[in-house]
Steps between C-alpha positions, in 0.01 A plus 500: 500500500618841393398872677375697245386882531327674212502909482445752227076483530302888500204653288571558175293642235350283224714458223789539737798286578620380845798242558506252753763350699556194718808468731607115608726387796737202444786383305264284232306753336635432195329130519151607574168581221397790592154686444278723576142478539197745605193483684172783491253535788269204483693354225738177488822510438623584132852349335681842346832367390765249568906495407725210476777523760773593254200723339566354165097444497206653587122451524241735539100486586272540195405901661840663514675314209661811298442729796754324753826394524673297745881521585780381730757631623709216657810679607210664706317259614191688382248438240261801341193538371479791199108611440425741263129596307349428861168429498235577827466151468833434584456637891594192699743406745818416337670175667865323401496169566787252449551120440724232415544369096401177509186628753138543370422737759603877637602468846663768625299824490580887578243720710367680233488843323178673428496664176184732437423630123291840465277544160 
């Protein structure tokens, strides 16, 4: 399990562009999937994008493809989340979650970063 702390969330104006970053502890960062997902009041939660742990690949949720990019930084330890053309329908909280290769499922997961879009 990895600590992971996201920053970077605010109001921005629709149309706008906000970046997103996630800070993890530990030596194996570099070894890790790591994503980000989002989740509106009364809402589930939503896949937004995912990166490979060299970041050679990417995947991204049928509602922010072309809008979104992921990145890593490993040297950093940090992974980011570019969104640009926001949408009101983007407002969420923002998490970064992290998990193994050869695991299925995300299980390490930051606290969250609210982002809010204004039309």
């Amino acid at each position: 399990q990895v600590q992971l702390v996201e920053s970077g969330g605010g109001l921005v104006q629709a149309g706008g562009s906000l970046r997103l970053s996630c800070a993890a502890s530990g030596r194996t960062f570099s070894s890790y999937v790591m994503g980000w997902f989002r989740q509106a009041p009364g809402k589930g939660r939503e896949f937004v994008a995912s990166i490979s742990p060299s970041g050679g690949s990417t995947l991204y949720g049928d509602s922010v493809k072309g809008r979104f990019t992921i990145s890593r930084d490993n040297a950093k330890n940090t992974v980011f989340l570019q969104m640009n053309s926001l949408k009101p329908e983007d407002a969420a909280v923002y998490y970064c979650a992290a998990r193994y290769s050869r695991q299925v499922d995300f299980g390490s997961w930051g606290q969250g970063t609210q982002v809010t879009v204004s039309s």
